[in-house]
C-alpha positions in Angstrom: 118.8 207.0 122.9 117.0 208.7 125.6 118.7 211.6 124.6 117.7 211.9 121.5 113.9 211.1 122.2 114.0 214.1 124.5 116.1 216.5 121.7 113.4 215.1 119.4 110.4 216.2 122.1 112.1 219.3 122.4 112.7 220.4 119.1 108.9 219.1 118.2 107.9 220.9 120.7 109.0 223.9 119.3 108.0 223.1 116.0 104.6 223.5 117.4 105.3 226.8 118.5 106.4 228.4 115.7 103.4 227.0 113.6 101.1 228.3 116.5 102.8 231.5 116.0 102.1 231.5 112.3 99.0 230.7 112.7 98.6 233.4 115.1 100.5 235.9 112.8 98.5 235.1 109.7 95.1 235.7 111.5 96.4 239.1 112.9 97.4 239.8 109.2 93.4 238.6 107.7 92.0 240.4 110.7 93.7 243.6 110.4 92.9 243.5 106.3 89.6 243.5 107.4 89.8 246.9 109.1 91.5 248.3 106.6 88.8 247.7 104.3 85.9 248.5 106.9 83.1 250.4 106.4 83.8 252.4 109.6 86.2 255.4 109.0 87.6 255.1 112.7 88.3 251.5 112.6 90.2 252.3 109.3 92.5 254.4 110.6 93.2 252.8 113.2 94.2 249.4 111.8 96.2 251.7 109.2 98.4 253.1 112.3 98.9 249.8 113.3 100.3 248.1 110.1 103.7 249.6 111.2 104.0 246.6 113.6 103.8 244.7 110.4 106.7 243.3 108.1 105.8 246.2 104.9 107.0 243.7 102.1 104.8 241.3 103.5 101.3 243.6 103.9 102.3 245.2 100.2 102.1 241.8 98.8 98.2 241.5 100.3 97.2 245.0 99.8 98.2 245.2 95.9 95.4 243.2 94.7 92.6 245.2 96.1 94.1 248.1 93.8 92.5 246.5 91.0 89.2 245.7 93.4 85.7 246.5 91.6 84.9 249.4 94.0 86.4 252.4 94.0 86.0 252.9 97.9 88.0 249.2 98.3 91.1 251.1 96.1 90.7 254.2 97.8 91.0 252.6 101.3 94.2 250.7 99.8 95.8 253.7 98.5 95.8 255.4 102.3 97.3 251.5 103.7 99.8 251.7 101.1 100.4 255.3 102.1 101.1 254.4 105.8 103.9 251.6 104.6 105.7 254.7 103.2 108.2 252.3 100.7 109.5 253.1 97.4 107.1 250.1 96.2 103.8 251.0 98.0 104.5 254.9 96.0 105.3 253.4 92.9 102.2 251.5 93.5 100.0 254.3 94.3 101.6 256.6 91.1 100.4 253.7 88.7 96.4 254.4 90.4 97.0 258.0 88.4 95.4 255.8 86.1 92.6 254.8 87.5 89.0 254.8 85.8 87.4 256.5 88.5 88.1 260.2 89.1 88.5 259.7 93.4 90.4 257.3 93.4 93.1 258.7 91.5 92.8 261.9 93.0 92.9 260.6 96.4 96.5 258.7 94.7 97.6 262.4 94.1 97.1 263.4 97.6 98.9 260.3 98.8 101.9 261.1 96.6 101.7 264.9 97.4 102.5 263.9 101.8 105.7 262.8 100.8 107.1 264.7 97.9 111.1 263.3 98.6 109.6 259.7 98.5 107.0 260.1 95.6 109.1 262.7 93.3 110.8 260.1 90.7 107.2 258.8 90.3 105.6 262.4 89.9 108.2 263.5 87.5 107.7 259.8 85.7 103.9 261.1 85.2 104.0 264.7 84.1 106.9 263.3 81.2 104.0 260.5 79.9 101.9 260.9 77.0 99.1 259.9 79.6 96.5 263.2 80.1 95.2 261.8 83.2 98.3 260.7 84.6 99.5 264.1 83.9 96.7 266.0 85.5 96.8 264.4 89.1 100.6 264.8 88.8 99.7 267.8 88.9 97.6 268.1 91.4 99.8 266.4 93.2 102.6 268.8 92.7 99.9 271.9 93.5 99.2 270.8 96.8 103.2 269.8 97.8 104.3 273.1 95.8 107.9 271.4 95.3 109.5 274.1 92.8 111.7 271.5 92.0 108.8 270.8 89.5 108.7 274.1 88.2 110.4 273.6 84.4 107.8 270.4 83.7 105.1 272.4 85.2 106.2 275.2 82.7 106.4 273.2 79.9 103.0 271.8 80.3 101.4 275.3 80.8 101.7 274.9 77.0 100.2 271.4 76.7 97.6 270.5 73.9 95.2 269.5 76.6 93.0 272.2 77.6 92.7 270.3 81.2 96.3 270.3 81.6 96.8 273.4 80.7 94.8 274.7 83.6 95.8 272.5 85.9 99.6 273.7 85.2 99.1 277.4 85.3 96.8 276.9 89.0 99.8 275.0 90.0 102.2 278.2 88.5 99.8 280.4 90.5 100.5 278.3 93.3 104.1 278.6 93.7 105.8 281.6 96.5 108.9 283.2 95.2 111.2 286.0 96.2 110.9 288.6 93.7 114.6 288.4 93.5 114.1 284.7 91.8 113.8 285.0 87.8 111.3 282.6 88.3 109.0 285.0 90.0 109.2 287.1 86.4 109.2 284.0 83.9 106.0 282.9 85.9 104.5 286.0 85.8 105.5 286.2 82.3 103.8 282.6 81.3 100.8 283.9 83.1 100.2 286.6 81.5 100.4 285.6 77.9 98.1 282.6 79.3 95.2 285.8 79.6 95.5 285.5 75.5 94.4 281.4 75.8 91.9 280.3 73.7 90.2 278.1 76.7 88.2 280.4 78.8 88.9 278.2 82.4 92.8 278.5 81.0 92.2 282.4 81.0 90.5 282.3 84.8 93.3 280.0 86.0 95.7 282.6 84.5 94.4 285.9 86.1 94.1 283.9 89.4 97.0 283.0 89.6 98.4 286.1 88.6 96.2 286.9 91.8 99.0 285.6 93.8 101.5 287.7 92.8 103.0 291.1 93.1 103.7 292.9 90.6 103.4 296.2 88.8 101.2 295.6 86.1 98.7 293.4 88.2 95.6 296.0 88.2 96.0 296.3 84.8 95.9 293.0 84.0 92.8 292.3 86.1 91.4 294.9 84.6 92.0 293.4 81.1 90.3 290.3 82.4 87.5 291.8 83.7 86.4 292.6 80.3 86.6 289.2 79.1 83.9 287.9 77.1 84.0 284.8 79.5 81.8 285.5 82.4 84.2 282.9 84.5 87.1 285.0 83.8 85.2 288.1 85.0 84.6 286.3 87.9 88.4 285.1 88.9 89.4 288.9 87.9 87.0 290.1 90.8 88.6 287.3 93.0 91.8 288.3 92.3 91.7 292.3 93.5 94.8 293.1 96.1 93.3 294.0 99.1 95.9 296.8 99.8 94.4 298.7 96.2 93.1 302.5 97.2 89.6 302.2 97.9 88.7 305.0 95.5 90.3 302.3 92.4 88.3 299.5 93.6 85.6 301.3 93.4 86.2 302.7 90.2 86.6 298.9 89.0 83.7 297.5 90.9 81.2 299.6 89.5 80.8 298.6 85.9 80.4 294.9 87.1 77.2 295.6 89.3 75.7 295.5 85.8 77.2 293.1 84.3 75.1 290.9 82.4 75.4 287.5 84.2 74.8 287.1 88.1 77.5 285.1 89.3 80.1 287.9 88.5 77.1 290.8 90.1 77.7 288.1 93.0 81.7 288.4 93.2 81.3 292.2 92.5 79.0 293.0 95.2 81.3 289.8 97.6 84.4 291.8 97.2 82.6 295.3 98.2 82.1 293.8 101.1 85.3 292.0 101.6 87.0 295.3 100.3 84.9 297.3 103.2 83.8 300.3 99.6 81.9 302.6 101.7 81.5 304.6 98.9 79.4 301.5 97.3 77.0 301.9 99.5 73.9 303.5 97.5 74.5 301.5 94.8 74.3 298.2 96.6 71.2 299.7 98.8 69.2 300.3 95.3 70.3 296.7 94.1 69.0 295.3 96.7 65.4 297.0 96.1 65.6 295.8 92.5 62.9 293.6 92.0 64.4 291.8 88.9 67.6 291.2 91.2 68.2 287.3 91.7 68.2 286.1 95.3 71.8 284.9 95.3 72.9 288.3 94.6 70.5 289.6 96.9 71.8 287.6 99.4 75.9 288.5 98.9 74.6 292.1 98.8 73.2 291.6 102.6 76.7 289.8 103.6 78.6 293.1 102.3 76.2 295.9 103.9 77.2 293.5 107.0 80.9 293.7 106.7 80.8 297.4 105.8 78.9 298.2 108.4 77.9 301.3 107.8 74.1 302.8 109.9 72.6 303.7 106.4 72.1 300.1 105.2 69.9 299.6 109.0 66.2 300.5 106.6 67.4 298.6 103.7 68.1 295.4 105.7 65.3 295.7 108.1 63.4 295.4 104.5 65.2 292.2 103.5 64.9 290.4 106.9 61.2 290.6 107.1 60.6 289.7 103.2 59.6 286.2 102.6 62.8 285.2 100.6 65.1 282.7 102.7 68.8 282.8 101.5 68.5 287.0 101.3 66.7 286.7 104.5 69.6 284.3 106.1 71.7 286.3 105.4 70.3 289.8 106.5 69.7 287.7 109.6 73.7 287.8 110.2 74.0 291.4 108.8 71.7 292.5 111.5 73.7 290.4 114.4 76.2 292.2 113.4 74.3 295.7 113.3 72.9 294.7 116.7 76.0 294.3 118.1 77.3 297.8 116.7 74.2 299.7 117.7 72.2 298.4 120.0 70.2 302.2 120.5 69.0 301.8 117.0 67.5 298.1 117.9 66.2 299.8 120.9 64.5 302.2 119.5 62.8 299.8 116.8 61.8 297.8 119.8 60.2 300.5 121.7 58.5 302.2 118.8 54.8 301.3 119.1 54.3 302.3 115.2 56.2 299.5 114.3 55.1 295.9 112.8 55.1 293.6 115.9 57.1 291.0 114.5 59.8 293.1 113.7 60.2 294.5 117.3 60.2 290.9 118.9 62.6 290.3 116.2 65.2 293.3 117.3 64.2 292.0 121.0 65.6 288.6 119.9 68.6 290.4 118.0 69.8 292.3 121.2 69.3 289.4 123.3 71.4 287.6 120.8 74.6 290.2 121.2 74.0 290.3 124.9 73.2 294.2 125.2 73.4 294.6 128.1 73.2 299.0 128.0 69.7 298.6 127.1 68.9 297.1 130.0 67.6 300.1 131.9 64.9 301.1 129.2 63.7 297.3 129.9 62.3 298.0 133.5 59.9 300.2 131.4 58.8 298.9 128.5 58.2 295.3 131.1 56.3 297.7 133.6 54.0 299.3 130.7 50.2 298.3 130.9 50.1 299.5 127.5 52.3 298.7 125.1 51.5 295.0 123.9 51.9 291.7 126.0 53.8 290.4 123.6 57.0 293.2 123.4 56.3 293.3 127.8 57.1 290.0 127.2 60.4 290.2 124.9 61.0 292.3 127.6 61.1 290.3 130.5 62.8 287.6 128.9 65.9 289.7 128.1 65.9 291.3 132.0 66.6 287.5 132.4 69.5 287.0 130.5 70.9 290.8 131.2 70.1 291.7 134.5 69.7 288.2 136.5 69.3 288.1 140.2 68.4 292.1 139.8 65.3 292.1 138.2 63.6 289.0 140.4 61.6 291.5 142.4 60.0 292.2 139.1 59.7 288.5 137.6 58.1 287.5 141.4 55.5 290.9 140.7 54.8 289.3 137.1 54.1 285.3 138.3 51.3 286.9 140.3 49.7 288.5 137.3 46.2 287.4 135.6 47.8 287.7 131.7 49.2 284.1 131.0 51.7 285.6 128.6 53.5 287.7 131.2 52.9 284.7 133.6 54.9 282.4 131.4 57.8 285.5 130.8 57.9 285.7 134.5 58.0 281.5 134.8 60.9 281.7 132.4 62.9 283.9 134.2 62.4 282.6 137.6 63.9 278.9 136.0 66.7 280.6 135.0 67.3 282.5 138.3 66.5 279.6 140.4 64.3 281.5 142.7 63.2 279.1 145.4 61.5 281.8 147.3 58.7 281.4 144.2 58.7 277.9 144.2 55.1 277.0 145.8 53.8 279.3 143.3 55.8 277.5 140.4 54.4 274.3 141.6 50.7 275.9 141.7 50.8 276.3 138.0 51.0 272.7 137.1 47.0 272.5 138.4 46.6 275.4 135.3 43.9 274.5 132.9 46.2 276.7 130.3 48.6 273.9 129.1 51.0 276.1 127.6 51.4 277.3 131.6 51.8 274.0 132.6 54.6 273.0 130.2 56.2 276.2 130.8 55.9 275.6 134.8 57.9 271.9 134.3 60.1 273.8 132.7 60.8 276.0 135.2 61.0 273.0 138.0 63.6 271.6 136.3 65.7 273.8 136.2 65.9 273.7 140.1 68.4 270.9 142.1 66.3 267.7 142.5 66.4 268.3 146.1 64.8 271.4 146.5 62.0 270.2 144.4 61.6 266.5 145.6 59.3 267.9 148.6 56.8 270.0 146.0 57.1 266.9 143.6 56.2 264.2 146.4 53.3 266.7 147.3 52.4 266.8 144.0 52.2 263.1 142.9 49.1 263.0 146.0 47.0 265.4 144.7 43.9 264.7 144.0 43.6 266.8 141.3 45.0 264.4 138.2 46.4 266.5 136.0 48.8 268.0 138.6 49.6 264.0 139.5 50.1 263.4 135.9 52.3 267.0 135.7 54.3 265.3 138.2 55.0 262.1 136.8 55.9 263.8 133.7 58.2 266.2 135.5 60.1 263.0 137.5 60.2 260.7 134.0 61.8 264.3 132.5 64.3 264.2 135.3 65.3 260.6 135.4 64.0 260.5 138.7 62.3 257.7 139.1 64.1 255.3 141.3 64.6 258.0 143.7 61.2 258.7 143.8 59.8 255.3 143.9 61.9 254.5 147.3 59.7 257.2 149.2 
């Protein structure tokens, strides 16, 4: 009897365990639903990653009900759980959210179904063979992004789909597709393409001539060509986008042209984009009188700037010049990047601009802030005089100074140290600048002088400067500083320490 009291003990004992382990289980299982379904994106993925330590059957069964949750972020985060249990269930699962009623969710299902084409194809195939549209379309999409040509003959025979959606959908997905030449599929696709630039949906005709785009083939200019004269204006468009780069300049040109003028800005836009992209020289004074076209729209304006900036060319300097100092933004933007990349080209034009004394002062200290954004360094030795000159304005003396800082460095402090000691306040602050970034102790008394300045912008410029220092050089000048009877330059001080985080350090003195 004692026996069995103690095989009874035992075995009870163990009973306990296992429920304690459960218990333990089933909490790791609520908790880690939780993350899955948390707001945070990084706790997400995270508790995702770790559902693999997780019987899949068992987490399936608790994620399948928030499929049919109210909120489509709730079915969306359930789609990428089910995605990580990579069964045949969690895929069948996700293929019947296709369905769903809210456009993001079922996409994001496509994309779930497109990571694993081997596991998800029976379910894809299931969907493109339904009488469901939007099943259909994110099949699709689906298929687009895995670009399985195992696909190819239902992708085909929906290219001829009642739906107008599908239809597009299939021939991007056609376009989609990389074949040897060799492959009669390469032909037949080409061949479905083509008779797709005859469609009565105009987004059908656009899919078709870009994905004819993708291919090469003999007749491919003239078909763009063909498209560009669509009455669609979005089929213009994709005909522009789908010009081989490797076409003879003199041809794209030729084809260009005509669609500077064309009647709607979005394709003047991809006309004047591909120019650029297509590096037509010969384009040029056409695209500089379009941009002094009054009537022009900004947009175009602005892709006309972009190309004069990836062609490159020294005639389009005057014409962007004109643009950056205008008072529209996005054309303005972008002539801003042009002109970076102008600078960088020819710095002696920038130069010049900079040192010509006719010019409008903004638009020197504008080229001043150009070459010091490209780093150009050759001007450096014009610098010296342009700093040194009493008269040419404080402002471009200046510009000046500031870029002998970031070109010449330890060279030019013989030059900031003769500045600090000037009576102008703007060369002072040029010269305090450039000292910070050299680190000149040598001027540092003087540095610390300019905190007692009744010119504020001095003073700010000045803590500046002292920061820029190690603590330790400066902890002598700042002690000195906090005593001063004078109470701004206390007050500078306190400032400068609270800047520096210095307190405790300070407070122990």
């Amino acid at each position: 009897m004692p026996g069995q009291k103690n095989l009874f003990f035992l075995l009870f004992f163990f009973f306990l365990i296992f429920l304690n382990q459960q218990e333990i289980v089933c909490q790791g299982k609520e908790s880690i639903l939780q993350e899955i379904f948390h707001s945070n994106h990084e706790i997400r993925e995270k508790a995702i990653h770790s559902l693999s330590a997780y019987d899949a059957k068992e987490i399936f069964s608790l994620l399948s009900p928030y499929c049919e949750d109210k909120s489509p972020d709730i079915r969306c985060y359930a789609i990428a759980a089910l995605d990580s249990l990579d069964t045949c269930e969690s895929y069948a699962k996700i293929a019947s959210m296709l369905e769903d009623r809210n456009p993001s969710v079922a996409y994001r299902a496509s994309q779930a179904l497109s990571k694993n084409i081997p596991r998800s194809k029976d379910y894809l195939l299931s969907a493109l063979k339904s009488n469901n549209i939007q099943s259909q379309y994110y099949a699709l999409v689906a298929v687009e992004k895995g670009k399985d040509i195992s696909f190819w003959d239902c992708v085909v025979f929906l290219s001829d789909s009642s739906s107008p959606q599908i239809r597009r959908q299939a021939i991007i997905t056609l376009g989609s597709y990389s074949w040897e030449k060799t492959d009669k599929r390469f032909s037949l696709s080409v061949g479905i393409l083509q008779k797709k630039l005859l469609d009565s949906d105009r987004l059908v005709r656009a899919s078709a001539i870009w994905g004819l785009g993708q291919y090469d083939y003999e007749d491919k200019i003239k078909n763009i060509q063909y498209a560009a004269r669509d009455d669609s204006w979005e089929v213009r468009c994709a005909a522009l986008n789908a010009l081989p780069k490797k076409e003879r300049e003199e041809n794209l040109c030729h084809f260009l042209l005509p669609l500077f003028h064309d009647s709607h800005w979005a394709v003047r836009y991809a006309a004047v984009k591909q120019a650029g992209k297509l590096s037509c020289s010969s384009l040029l004074e056409k695209l500089h009188l379009m941009l002094l076209e009054s009537q022009e729209k900004e947009k175009v304006k602005a892709a006309i700037c972009s190309a004069l900036g990836e062609i490159a060319h020294p005639s389009s300097l005057p014409f962007l010049l004109q643009v950056w100092q205008s008072s529209s933004f996005v054309a303005c933007q972008e002539a801003d990047y042009a002109l970076t990349t102008f600078a960088y080209l020819y710095p002696a034009q920038f130069l010049q601009i900079f040192r010509d004394k006719k010019r409008d002062l903004k638009l020197r200290c504008d080229c001043a802030l150009l070459l010091g954004r490209v780093k150009a360094k050759s001007i450096s030795p014009y610098l010296y005089g342009i700093a040194k000159d009493t008269q040419e304005k404080e402002e471009i003396r200046f510009q000046a100074i500031v870029l002998l800082s970031d070109f010449e460095g330890q060279k030019a402090i013989p030059l900031f140290r003769e500045f600090l000691a000037q009576t102008s306040p703007y060369l002072q602050e040029a010269a305090l600048l450039a000292l910070g970034k050299m680190q000149d102790e040598e001027k540092l008394p003087e540095i610390f002088g300019f905190l007692s300045s009744p010119n504020t912008r001095l003073k700010e410029t000045a803590l500046w400067c002292i920061s820029q220092f190690e603590f330790e050089k400066t902890k002598p000048f700042i002690l000195q500083a906090l005593k001063s009877k004078e109470a701004n330059v206390s007050k500078a001080a306190l400032l400068l320490i609270k800047h520096l985080g210095k307190e405790k350090e300070i407070s122990t003195e």
